[in-house]
C-alpha positions, 0 to 999 in steps of 0.5 A: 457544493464542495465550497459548502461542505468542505470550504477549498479543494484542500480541505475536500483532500485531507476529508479524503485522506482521513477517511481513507487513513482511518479505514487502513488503521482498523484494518491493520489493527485488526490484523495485529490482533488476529492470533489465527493467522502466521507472521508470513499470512498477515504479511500476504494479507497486508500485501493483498489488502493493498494492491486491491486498494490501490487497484481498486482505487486507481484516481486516488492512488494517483491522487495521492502519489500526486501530492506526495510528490507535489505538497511537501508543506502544508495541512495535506502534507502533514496528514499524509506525513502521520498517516504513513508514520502510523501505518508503518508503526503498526506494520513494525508491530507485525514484523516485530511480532514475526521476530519474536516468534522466530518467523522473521530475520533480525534488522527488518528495514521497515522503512524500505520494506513498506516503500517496496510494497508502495513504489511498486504498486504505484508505479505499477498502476501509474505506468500500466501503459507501458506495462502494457506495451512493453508485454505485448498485452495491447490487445487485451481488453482491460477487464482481464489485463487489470486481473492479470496485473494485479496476480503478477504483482501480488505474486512478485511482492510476495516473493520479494516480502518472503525473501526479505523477511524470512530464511526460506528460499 
């Protein structure tokens, strides 16, 4: 059936990534224009929304860290390439808008900020194992252990955003 709908295994991947990359471009679009919300919660909101992604949504995040890591060439590559691009212009516009209201430090380093928050989550749902290992967490059953991981990193990244971004301590 996949060979009937989508022609190659390449072709069912870019469907996916379309999919998943226009869902995310609404999202943060429509948090850019939420004028209820403060600079920082946008922030904790953007952090939040993607660690319940990627934790939601263990095999594609793995999926796609796969082909970051193995397909620097080719249609996926390249749509993987404009969606990163896309999502990190929209979230500029957040930071900007933080800037300008006085919210954010000057000389956000966009690029490096949104690799934070990607390389962390990734990594985090890559190698939960040793995580799990390395804390003494064995024993606890996976239900509770993926709650526990996904408080401790949103806690942890939003410390990090806070220090970045803003002058309180």
């Amino acid at each position: 059936m996949m060979s009937y709908y989508f022609c190659s295994k390449d072709k069912l991947l870019e469907a996916l990534f379309t999919y998943r990359g226009e869902y995310i471009k609404l999202k943060l679009e429509s948090m850019i224009e939420n004028k209820e919300l403060g600079s920082m919660e946008k922030m904790n909101w953007l952090i939040d929304h993607y660690i319940d992604k990627v934790m939601s949504q263990q095999c594609f995040s793995r999926i796609m860290v796969r082909e970051q890591v193995m397909n620097h060439t080719g249609a996926t590559a390249e749509l993987i390439f404009q969606m990163k691009k896309r999502n990190q212009e929209l979230i500029g516009r957040m930071i900007h808008e933080g800037q300008r209201k006085g919210e954010f430090k000057k000389h956000i380093d966009v690029p490096l900020l949104m690799a934070t928050l990607i390389g962390t989550a990734n990594s985090m749902v890559t190698t939960q194992h040793y995580y799990r290992e390395i804390n003494n967490l064995s024993a606890m059953p996976d239900a509770e252990f993926q709650k526990h991981v996904r408080k401790k990193l949103t806690q942890h990244l939003k410390k990090i955003f806070k220090a970045i971004l803003t002058n309180e301590e």
